[in-house]
DRENKEGU-243275 format. One record per residue: z, y, x of N, C-alpha, C, CB in turn. Coordinates in pm, whole numbers, padded with zeros to 5 digits, always signed. Glycine has a CB too. Layout:
REM DRENKEGU-243275
ZYXZYXZYXZYX
...
END
This chain:
REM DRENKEGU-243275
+00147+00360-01268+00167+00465-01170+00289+00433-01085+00184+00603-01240
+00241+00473-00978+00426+00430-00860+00432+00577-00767+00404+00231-00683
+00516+00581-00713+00553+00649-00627+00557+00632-00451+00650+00661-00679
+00535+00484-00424+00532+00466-00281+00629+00433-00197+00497+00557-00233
+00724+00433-00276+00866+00402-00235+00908+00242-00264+00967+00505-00319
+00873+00175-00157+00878+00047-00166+01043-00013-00188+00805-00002-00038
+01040-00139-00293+01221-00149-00349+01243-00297-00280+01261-00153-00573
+01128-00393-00283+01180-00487-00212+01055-00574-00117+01263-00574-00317
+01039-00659-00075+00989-00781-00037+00958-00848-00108+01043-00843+00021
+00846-00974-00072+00806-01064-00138+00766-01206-00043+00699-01001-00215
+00735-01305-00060+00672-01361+00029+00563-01425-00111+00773-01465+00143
+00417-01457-00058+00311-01475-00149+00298-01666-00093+00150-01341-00112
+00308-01687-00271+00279-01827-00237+00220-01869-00338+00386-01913-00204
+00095-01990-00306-00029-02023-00407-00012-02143-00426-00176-02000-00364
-00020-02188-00566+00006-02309-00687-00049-02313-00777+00113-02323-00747
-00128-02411-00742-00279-02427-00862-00334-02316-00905-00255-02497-01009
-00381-02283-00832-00493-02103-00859-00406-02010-00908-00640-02097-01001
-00300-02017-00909-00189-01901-00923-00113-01854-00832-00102-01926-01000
-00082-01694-00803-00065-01673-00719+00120-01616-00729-00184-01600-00684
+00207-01704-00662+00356-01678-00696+00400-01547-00580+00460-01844-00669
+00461-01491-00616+00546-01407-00561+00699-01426-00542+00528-01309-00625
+00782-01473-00420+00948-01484-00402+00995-01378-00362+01002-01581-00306
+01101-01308-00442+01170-01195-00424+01263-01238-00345+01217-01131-00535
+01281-01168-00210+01326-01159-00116+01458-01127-00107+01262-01101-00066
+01454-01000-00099+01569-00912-00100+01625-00863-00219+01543-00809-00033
+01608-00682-00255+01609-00641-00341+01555-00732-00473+01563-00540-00306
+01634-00709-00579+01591-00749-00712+01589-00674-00798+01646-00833-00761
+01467-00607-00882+01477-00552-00975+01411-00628-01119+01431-00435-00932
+01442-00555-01255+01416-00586-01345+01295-00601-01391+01467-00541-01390
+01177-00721-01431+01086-00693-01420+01059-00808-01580+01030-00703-01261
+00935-00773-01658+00939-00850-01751+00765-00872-01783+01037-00787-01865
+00721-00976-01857+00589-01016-01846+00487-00915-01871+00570-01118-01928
+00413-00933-01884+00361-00779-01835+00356-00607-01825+00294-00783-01861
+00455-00678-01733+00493-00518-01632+00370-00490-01548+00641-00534-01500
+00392-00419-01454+00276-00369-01401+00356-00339-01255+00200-00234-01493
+00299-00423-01128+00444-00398-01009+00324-00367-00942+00579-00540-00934
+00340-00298-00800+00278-00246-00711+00288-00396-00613+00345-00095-00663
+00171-00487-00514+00176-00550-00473+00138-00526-00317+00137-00613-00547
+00215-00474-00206+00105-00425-00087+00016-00328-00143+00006-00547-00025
+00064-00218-00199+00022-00100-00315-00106-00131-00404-00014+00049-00237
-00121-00292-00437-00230-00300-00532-00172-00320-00657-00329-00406-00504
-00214-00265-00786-00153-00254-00884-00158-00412-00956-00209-00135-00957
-00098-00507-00997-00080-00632-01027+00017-00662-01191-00008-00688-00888
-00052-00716-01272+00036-00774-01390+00103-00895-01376-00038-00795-01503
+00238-00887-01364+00338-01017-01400+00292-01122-01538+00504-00944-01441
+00262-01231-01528+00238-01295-01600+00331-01430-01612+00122-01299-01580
+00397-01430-01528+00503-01547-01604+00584-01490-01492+00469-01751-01618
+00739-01539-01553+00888-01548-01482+00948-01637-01468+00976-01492-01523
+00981-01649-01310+01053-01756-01256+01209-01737-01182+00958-01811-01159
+01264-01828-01181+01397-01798-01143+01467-01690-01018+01434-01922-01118
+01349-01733-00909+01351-01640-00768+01264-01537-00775+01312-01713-00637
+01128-01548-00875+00973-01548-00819+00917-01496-00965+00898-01727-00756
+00810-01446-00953+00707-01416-01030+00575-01443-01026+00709-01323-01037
+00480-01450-01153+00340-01492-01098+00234-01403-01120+00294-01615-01154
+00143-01361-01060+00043-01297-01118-00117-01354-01101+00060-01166-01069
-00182-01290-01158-00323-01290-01131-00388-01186-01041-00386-01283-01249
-00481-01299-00980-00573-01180-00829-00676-01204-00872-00578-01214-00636
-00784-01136-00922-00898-01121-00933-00985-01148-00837-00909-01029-00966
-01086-01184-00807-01201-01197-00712-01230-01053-00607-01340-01228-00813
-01261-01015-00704-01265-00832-00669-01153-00818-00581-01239-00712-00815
-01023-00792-00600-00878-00756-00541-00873-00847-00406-00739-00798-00659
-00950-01000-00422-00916-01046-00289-01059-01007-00193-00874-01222-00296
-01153-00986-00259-01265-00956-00142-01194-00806-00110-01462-00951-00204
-01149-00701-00208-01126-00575-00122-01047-00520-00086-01158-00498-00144
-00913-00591-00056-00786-00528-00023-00764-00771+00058-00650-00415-00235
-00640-00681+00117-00594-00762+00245-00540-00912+00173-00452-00668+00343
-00506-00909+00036-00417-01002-00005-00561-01129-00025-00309-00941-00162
-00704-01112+00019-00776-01218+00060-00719-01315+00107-00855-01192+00133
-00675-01237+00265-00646-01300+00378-00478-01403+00357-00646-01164+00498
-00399-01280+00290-00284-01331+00275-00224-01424+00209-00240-01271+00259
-00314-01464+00040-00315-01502-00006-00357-01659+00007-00339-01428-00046
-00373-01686+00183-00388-01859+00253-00301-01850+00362-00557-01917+00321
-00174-01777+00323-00047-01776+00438+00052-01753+00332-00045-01643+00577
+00148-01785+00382+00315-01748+00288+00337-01608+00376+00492-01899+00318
+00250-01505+00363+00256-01363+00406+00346-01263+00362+00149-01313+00384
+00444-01193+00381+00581-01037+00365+00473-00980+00228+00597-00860+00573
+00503-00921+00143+00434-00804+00066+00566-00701+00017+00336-00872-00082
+00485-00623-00009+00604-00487+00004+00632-00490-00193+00502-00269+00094
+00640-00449-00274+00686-00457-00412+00726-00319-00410+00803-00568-00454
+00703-00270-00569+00729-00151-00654+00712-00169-00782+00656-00045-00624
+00805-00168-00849+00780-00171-01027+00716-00083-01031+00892-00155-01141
+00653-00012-01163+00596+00090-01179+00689+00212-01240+00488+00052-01252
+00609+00261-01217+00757+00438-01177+00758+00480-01371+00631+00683-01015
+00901+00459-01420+00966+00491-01524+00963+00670-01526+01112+00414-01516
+00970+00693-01695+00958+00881-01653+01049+00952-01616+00925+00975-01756
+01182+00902-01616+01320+00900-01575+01349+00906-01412+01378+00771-01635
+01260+00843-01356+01252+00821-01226+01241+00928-01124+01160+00748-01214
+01283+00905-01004+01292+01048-00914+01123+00968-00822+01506+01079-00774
+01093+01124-00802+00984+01117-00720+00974+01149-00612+00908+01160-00753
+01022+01023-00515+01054+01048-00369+00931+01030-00286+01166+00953-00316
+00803+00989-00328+00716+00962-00279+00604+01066-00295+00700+00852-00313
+00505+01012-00319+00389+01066-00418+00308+01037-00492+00329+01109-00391
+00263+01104-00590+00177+00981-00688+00050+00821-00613+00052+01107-00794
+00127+00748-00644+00052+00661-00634+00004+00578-00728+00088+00612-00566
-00178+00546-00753-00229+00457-00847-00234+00335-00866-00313+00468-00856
-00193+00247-00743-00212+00129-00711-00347+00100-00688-00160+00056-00795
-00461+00135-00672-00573+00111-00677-00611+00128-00544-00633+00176-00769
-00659+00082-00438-00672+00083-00364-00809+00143-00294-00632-00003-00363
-00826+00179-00236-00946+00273-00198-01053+00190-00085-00874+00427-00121
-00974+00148+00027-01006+00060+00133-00948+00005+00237-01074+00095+00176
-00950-00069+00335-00909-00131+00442-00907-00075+00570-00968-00224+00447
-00761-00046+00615-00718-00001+00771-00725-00120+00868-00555+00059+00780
-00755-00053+00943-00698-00158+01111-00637-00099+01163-00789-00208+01235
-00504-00159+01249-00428-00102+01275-00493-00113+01461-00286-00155+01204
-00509+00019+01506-00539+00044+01625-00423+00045+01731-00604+00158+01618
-00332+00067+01702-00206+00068+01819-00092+00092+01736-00214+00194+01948
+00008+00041+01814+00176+00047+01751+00228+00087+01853+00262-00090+01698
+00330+00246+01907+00371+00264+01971+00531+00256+01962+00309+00340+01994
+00631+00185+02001+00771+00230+01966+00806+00343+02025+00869+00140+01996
+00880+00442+01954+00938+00557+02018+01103+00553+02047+00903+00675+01926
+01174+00628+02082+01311+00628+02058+01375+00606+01961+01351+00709+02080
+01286+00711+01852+01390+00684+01715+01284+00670+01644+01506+00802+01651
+01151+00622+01628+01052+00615+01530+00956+00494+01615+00975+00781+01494
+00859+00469+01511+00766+00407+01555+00619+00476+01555+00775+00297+01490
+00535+00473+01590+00408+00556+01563+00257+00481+01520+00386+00636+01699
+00214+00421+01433+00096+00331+01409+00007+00434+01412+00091+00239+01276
-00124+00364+01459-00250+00480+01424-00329+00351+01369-00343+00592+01583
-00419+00370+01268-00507+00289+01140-00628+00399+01176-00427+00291+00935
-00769+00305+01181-00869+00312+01135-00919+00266+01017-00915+00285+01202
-00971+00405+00917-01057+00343+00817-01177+00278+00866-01097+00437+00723
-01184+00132+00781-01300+00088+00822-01402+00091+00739-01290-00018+00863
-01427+00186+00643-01526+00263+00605-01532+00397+00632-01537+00251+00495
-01605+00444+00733-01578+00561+00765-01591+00686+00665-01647+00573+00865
-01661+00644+00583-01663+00762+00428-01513+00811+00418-01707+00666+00242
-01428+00751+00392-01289+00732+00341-01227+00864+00404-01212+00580+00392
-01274+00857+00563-01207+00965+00653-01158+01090+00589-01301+01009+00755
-01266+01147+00497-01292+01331+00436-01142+01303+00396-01442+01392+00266
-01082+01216+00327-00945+01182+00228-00786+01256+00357-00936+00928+00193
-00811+01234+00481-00687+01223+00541-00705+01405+00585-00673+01079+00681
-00607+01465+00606-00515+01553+00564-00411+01572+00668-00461+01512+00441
-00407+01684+00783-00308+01707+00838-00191+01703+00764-00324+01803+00890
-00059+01623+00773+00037+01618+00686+00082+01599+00590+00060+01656+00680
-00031+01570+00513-00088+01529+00394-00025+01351+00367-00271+01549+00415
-00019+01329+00255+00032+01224+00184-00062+01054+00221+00019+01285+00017
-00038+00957+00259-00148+00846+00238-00080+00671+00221-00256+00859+00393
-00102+00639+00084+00010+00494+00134-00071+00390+00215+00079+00393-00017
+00037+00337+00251-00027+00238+00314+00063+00079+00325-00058+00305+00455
-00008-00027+00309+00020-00147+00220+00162-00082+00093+00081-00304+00348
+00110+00009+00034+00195+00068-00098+00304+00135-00041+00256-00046-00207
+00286+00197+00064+00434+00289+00112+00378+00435+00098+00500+00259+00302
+00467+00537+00078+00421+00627+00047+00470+00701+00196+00460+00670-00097
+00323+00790+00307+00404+00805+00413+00319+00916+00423+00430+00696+00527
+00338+00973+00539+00330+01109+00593+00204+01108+00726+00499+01154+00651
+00097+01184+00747-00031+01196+00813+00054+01268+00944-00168+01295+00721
+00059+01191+01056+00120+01299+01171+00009+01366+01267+00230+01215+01276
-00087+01255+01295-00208+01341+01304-00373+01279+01299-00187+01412+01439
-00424+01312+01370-00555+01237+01313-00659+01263+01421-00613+01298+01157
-00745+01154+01435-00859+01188+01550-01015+01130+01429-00825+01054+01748
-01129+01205+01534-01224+01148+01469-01280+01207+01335-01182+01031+01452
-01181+01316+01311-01274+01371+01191-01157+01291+01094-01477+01312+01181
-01051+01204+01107-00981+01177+01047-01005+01009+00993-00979+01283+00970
-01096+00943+01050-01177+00811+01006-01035+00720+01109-01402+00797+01078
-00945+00781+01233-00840+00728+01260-00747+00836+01277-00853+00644+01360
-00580+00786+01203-00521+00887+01218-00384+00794+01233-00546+01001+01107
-00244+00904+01252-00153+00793+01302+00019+00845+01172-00126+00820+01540
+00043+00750+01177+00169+00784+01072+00332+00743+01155+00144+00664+00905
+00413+00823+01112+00518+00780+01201+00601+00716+01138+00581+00872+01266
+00686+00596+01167+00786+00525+01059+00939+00531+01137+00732+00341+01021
+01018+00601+01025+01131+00568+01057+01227+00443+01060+01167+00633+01009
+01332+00430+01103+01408+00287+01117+01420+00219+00975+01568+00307+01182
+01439+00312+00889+01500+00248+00748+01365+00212+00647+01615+00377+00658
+01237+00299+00696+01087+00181+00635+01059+00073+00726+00917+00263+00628
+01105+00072+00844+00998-00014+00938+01139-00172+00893+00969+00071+01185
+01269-00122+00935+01326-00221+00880+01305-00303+00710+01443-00168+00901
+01240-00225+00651+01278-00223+00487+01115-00288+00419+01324-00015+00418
+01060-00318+00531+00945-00300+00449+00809-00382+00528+00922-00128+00429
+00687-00448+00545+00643-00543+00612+00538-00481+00716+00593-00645+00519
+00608-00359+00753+00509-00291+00901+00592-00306+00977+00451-00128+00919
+00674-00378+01007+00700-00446+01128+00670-00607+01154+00835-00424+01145
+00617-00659+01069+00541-00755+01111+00377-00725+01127+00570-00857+01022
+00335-00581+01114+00200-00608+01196+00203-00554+01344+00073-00535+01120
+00087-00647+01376+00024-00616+01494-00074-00575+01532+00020-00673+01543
-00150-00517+01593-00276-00442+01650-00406-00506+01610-00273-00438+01809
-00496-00466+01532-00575-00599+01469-00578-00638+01353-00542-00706+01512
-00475-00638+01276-00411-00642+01167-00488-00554+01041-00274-00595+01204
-00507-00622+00935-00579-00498+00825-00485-00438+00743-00691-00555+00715
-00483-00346+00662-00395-00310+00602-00487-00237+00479-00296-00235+00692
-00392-00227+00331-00416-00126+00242-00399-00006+00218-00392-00147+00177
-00547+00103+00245-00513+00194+00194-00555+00258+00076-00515+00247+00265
-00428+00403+00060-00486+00463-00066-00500+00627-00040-00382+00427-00202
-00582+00693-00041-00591+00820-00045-00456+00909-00163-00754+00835-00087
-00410+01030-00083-00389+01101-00171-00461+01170-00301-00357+01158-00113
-00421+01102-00457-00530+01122-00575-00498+01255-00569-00518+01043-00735
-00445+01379-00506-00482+01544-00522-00556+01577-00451-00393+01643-00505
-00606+01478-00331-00723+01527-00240-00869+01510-00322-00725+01429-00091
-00857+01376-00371-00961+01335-00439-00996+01414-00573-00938+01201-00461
-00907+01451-00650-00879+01527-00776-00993+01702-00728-00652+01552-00794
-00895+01740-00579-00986+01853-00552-01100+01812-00526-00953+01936-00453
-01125+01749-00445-01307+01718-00404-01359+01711-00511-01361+01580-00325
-01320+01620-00597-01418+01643-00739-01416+01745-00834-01403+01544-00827
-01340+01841-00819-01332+01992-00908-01418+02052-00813-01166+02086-00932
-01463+02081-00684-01537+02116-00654-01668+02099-00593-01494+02148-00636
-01681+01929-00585-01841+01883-00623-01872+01889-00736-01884+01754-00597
-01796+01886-00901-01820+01988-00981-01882+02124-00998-01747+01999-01000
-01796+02197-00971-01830+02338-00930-02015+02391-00861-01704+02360-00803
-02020+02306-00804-02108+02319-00709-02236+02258-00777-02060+02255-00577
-02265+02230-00890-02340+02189-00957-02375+02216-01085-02323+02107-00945
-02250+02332-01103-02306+02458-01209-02399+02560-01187-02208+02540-01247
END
């Protein structure tokens, strides 16, 4: 379980069918199988290296989330250990599990923010987004500012200290990204497609 609150950087690099991770910036404590948030896909550490860590990507994980693509570039990934019970919850629950794939439709800079708008590119996904409502994206935990389309595109605003802190400022228009629905949206829909079948 994480929270969305991304702690450091990574850059992704591949060595004999293994996939390394270089800690960037931030360093936190991490030990063999831990469980770290990767570009918010949930990932087991399997060996430790001096800068770097390694894990395993499944087949599955690279056909359905972005780290396919990334995973044949020395590509930014965002990092999160997994959230201790001790821990403050600045975000919102996040599973690491990823739901589906954004495109990023436009990047506007503002004065003091930036403004992305993402299309789901499964349009099912849409019912999930939520005036104001919670949604991560490549594992950040951020805020719905508004939404067109029934919600299948909607736009999130980033302040200086994520866009600096974190690898949405290296995308560009075109660009795919990971998302994850808020699990209380999903939690309700299914208490009451439940319901509805008593």
């Amino acid at each position: 379980m994480f929270t969305g609150i991304v702690q450091a950087t990574g850059k992704l690099k591949k060595s004999n069918n293994t996939t390394f991770i270089e800690m960037l910036d931030n360093h936190f404590d991490i030990k063999i199988g831990d469980s770290i948030a990767v570009d918010g896909i949930c990932l087991t550490v399997k060996e430790i290296l001096k800068e770097s860590f390694a894990v395993d990507i499944s087949e599955e994980t690279l056909a359905k989330t972005t780290l396919g693509e990334k995973s044949r570039t020395s590509s930014i990934v965002n990092l999160e250990p997994a959230l201790k019970i001790s821990d403050r919850l600045g975000g919102h629950i996040v599973s690491g599990h990823v739901d589906g794939l954004g495109q990023v439709v436009d990047i506007k800079e503002l004065d003091k923010s930036w403004m992305i708008s993402i299309k789901w590119v499964k349009k099912s996904f849409s019912k999930y987004v939520v005036n104001k409502g919670s949604i991560c994206v490549n594992g950040i935990s951020l805020t719905i500012a508004d939404f067109q389309e029934n919600g299948q595109i909607f736009d999130i605003a980033i302040i200086p200290h994520t866009w600096n802190s974190t690898n949405l400022r290296f995308l560009n228009k075109g660009n795919h990204v990971n998302l994850e629905a808020d699990a209380l949206v999903k939690y309700v829909e299914r208490l009451l497609f439940n319901n509805k079948d008593e």
